[in-house]
VEXDREN-696484 format. One record per residue (C-alpha): residue number from 1; x, y, z. Coordinates in nm, 4 decimals, always signed. Layout:
# residues N
[NUM; [X; Y; Z]];
...
***
This chain:
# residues 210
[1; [-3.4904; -9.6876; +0.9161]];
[2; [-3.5593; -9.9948; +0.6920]];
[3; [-3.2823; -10.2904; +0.6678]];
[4; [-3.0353; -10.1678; +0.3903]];
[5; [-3.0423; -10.4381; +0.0885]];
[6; [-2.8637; -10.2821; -0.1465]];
[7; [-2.4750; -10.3620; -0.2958]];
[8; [-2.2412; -10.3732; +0.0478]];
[9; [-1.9454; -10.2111; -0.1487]];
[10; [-2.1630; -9.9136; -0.1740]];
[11; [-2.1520; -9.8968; +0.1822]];
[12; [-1.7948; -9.8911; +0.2207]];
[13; [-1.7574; -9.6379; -0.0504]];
[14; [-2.0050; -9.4210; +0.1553]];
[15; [-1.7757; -9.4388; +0.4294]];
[16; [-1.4451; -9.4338; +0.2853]];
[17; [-1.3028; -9.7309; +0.4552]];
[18; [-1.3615; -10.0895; +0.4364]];
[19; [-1.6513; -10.2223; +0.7031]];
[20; [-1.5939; -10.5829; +0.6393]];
[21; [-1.9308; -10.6788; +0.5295]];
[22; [-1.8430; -10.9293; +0.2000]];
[23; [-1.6523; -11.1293; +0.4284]];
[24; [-1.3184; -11.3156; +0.3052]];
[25; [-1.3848; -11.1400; -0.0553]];
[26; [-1.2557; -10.7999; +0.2001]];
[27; [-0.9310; -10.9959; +0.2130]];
[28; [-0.8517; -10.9964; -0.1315]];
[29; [-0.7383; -10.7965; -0.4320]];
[30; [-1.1135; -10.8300; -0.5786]];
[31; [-1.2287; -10.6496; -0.2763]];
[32; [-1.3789; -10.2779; -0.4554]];
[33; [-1.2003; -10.0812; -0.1317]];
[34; [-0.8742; -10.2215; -0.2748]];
[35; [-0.8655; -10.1900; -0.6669]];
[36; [-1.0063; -9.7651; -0.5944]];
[37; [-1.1540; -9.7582; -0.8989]];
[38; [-1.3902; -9.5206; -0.7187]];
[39; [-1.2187; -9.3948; -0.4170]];
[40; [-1.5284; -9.1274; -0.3377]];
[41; [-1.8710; -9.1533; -0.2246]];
[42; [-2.1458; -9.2959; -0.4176]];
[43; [-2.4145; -9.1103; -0.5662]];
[44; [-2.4599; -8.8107; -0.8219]];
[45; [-2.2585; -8.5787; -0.6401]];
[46; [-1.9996; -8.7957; -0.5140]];
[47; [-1.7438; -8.6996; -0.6917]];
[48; [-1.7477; -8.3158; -0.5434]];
[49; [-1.8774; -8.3345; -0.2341]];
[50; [-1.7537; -8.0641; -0.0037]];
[51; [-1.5366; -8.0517; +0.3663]];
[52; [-1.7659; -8.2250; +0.6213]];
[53; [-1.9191; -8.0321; +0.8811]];
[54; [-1.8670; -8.1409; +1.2012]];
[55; [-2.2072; -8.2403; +1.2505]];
[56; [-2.1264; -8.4332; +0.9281]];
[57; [-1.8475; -8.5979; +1.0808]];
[58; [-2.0068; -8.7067; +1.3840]];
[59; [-2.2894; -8.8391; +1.1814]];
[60; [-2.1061; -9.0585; +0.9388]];
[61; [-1.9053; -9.2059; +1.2108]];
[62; [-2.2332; -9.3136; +1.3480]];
[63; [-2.3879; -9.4365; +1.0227]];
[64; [-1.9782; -9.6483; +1.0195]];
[65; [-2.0482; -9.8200; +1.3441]];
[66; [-2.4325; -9.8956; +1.2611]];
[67; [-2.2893; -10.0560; +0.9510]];
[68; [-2.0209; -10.2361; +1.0451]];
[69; [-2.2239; -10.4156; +1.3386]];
[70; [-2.5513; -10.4280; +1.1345]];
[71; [-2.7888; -10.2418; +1.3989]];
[72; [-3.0659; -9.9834; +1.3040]];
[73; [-3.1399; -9.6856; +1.4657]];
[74; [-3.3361; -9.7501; +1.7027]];
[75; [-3.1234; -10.0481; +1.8358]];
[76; [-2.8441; -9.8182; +1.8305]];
[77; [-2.9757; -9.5472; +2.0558]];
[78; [-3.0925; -9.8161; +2.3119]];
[79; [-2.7141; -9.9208; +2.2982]];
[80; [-2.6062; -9.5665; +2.3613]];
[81; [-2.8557; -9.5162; +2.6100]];
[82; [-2.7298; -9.8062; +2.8435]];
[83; [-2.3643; -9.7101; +2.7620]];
[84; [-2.4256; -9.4359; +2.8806]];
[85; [-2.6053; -9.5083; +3.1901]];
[86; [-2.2885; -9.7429; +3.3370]];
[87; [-1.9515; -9.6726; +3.4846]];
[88; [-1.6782; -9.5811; +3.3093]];
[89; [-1.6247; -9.3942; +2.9447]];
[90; [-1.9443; -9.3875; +2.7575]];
[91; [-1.7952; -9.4614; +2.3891]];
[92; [-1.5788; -9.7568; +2.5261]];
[93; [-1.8997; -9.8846; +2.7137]];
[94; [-2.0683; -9.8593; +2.3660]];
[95; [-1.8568; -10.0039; +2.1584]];
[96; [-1.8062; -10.3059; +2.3997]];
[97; [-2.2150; -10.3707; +2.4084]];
[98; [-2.1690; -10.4108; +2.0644]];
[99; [-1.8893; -10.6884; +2.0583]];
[100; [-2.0616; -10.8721; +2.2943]];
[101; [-2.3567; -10.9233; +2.0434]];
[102; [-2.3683; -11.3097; +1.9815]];
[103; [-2.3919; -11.2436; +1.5945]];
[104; [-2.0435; -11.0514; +1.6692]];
[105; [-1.8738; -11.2959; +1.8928]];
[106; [-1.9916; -11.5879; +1.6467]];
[107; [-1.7991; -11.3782; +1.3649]];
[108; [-1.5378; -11.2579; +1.5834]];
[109; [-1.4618; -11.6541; +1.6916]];
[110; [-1.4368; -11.7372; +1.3082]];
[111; [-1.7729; -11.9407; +1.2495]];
[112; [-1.9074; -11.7201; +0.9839]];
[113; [-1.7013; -11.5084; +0.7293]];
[114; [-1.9164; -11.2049; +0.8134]];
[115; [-2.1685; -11.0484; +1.0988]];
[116; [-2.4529; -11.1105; +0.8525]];
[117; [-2.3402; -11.4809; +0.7582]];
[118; [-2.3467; -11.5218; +1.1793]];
[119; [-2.7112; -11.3836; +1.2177]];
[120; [-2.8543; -11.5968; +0.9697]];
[121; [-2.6626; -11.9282; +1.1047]];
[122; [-2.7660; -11.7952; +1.4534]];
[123; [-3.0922; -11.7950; +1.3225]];
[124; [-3.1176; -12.1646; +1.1719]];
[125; [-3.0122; -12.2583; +1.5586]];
[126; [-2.6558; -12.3440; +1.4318]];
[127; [-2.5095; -12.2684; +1.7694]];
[128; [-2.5578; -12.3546; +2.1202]];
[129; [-2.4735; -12.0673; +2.4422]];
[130; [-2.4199; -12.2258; +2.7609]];
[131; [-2.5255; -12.5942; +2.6489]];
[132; [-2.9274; -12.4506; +2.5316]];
[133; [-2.9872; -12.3658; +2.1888]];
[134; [-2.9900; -11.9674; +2.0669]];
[135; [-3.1630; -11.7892; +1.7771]];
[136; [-3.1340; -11.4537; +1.8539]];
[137; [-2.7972; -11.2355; +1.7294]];
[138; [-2.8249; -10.9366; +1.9787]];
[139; [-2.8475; -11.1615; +2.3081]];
[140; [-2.5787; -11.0343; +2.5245]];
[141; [-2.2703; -11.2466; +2.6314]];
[142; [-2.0890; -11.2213; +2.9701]];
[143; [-1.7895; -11.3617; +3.0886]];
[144; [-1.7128; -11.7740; +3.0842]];
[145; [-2.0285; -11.8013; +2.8925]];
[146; [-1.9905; -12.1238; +2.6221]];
[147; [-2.0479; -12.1463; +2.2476]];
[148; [-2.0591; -12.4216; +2.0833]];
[149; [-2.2171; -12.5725; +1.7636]];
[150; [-2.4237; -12.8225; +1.7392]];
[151; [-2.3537; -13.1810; +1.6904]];
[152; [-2.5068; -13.1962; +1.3621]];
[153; [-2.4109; -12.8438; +1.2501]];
[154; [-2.0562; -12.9533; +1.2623]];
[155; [-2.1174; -13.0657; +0.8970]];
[156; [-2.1884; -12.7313; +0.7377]];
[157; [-1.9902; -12.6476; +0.4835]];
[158; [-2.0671; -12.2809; +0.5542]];
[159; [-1.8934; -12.2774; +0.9328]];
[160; [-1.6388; -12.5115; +0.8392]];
[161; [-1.4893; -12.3008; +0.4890]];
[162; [-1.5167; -12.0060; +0.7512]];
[163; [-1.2851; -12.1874; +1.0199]];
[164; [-1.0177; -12.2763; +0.7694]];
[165; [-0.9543; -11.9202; +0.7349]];
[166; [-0.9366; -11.7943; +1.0702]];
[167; [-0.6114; -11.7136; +1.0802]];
[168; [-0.5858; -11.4789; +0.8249]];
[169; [-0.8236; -11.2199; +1.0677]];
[170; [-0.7101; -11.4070; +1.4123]];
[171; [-0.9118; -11.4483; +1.7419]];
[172; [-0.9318; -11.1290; +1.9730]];
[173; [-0.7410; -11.2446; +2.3110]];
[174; [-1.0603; -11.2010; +2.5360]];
[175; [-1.2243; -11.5255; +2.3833]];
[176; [-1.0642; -11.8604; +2.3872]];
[177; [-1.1645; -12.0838; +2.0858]];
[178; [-1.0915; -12.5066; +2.0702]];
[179; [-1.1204; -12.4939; +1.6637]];
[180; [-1.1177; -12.8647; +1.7191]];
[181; [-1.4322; -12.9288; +1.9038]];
[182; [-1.6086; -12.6668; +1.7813]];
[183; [-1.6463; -12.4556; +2.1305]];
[184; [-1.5591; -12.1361; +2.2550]];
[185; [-1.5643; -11.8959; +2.5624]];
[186; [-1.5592; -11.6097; +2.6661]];
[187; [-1.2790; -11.5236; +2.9056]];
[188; [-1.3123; -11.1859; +2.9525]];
[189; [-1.4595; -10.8675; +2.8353]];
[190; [-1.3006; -10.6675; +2.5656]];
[191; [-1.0923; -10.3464; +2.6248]];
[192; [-1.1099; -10.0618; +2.4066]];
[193; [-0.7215; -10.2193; +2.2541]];
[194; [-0.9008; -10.5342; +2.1451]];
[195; [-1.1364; -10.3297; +1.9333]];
[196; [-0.9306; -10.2862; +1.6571]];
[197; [-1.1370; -10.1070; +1.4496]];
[198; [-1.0958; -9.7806; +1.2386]];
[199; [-1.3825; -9.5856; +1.4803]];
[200; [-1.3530; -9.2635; +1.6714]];
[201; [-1.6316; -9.3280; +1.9297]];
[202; [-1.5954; -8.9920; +2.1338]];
[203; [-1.7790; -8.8566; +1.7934]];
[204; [-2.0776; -9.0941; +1.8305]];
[205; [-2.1288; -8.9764; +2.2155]];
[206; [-2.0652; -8.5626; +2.1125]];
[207; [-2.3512; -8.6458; +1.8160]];
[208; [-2.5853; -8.8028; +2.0804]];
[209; [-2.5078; -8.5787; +2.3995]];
[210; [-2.6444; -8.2786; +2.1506]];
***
C-alpha cells in the first residue's frame, strides 16, 4: 500500500477517534475531531454505513494502529511477525516494537509535535543515538540508549516550538528527558500502562492469527 498523502483529519474521521497526526493543532478547539461537524466516516456512504462485522472491527483497529504510528503494511506484518515470535503476550509485544521506533521515541520525548514531524527531522540527521548520528525512524531503541540533538540543531525553531509545549502531552515515565541539554534516555521499556492509547490490540493479533 502506497504512503497516504491525503488530508490527516480524514484519517481520524475514518477511525472515529483522534490519531494525533496534526500535532499541537490535536490540542485545540480547531482540531476537526473536536468541533464534530462530521462525527461519521468519510466518503459517499459515510453517513449510513452499517454495524461492523467483526472482521470489520478487527480490521479498522489495524488500519488505527498503522495510522497512528505511520507504518505500511508490510512493515506492520514484520512487526507482528516478531511480536509474535517472543515471550510474553503477542499484542503487548507489538505494540511495544512500535514505541520503541526512534521516530516514536523522538515524538514521544517532545522534539517534534508529531511522528511525521520526527521522521523528517530524523531524516535531516537532527538527532544523535548513542553519541553517532541517525537517519533512519524505524531503528529500534533498547534500554539506557542516548538521544540527543545535535550541537547545531539546537537552533531549530522546529524542535525548540515543540519543547515549549511538552507539558501539555507529558513524557511517558520509561524515558528520562534533560529539556535543558537537549538529551534523553531510555530507562526502561514500556509496559502495556504507559501506552496510553485508545487501541484494543488483542483485535490486531485475532485479525492476523486468521
Amino acid at each position: 500500500m502506497a504512503k497516504y498523502t491525503g488530508p490527516k483529519c480524514r484519517l481520524c474521521r475514518r477511525e472515529g477517534g483522534k490519531l494525533f497526526l496534526k500535532g499541537e493543532r490535536c490540542f485545540t478547539a480547531k482540531c476537526a475531531m473536536e468541533q464534530k461537524r462530521r462525527p461519521y466516516p468519510p466518503g459517499e456512504h459515510g453517513f449510513g454505513r452499517k454495524k461492523r462485522s467483526e472482521y470489520g472491527l478487527q480490521l479498522r483497529e489495524k488500519q488505527k494502529v498503522r495510522r497512528i504510528y505511520g507504518i505500511l503494511e508490510k512493515q506492520f506484518r514484520g512487526y507482528f511477525k516478531k511480536a509474535d515470535g517472543q515471550k510474553g503476550v503477542t499484542g503487548e509485544n507489538l505494540l511495544r516494537l512500535l514505541e520503541l521506533r526512534f521516530d516514536n521515541i523522538i515524538y514521544r520525548l517532545g522534539f517534534a509535535s508529531s511522528r511525521a514531524e520526527a521522521r523528517q527531522l530524523i531524516r535531516h540527521k537532527h538527532f544523535t543515538l548513542n553519541g553517532k548520528r541517525a537517519n533512519v525512524g524505524s531503528i529500534q531503541l533498547r534500554v539506557n540508549d542516548e538521544i540527543g540533538v545535535n550541537e547545531k540543531s539546537k537552533k531549530v525553531q522546529t524542535i525548540n516550538n515543540s519543547l515549549e509545549v511538552i507539558e501539555r502531552r507529558g513524557v511517558p515515565a520509561w524515558l528520562e528527558l534533560n529539556k535543558g541539554e537537549y538529551k534523553a534516555t531510555v530507562k526502561q521499556l514500556p509496559s502495556r500502562e504507559d501506552i496510553q492509547l485508545d487501541i484494543n490490540e488483542r483485535l490486531i493479533v485475532e485479525l492476523y492469527s486468521k
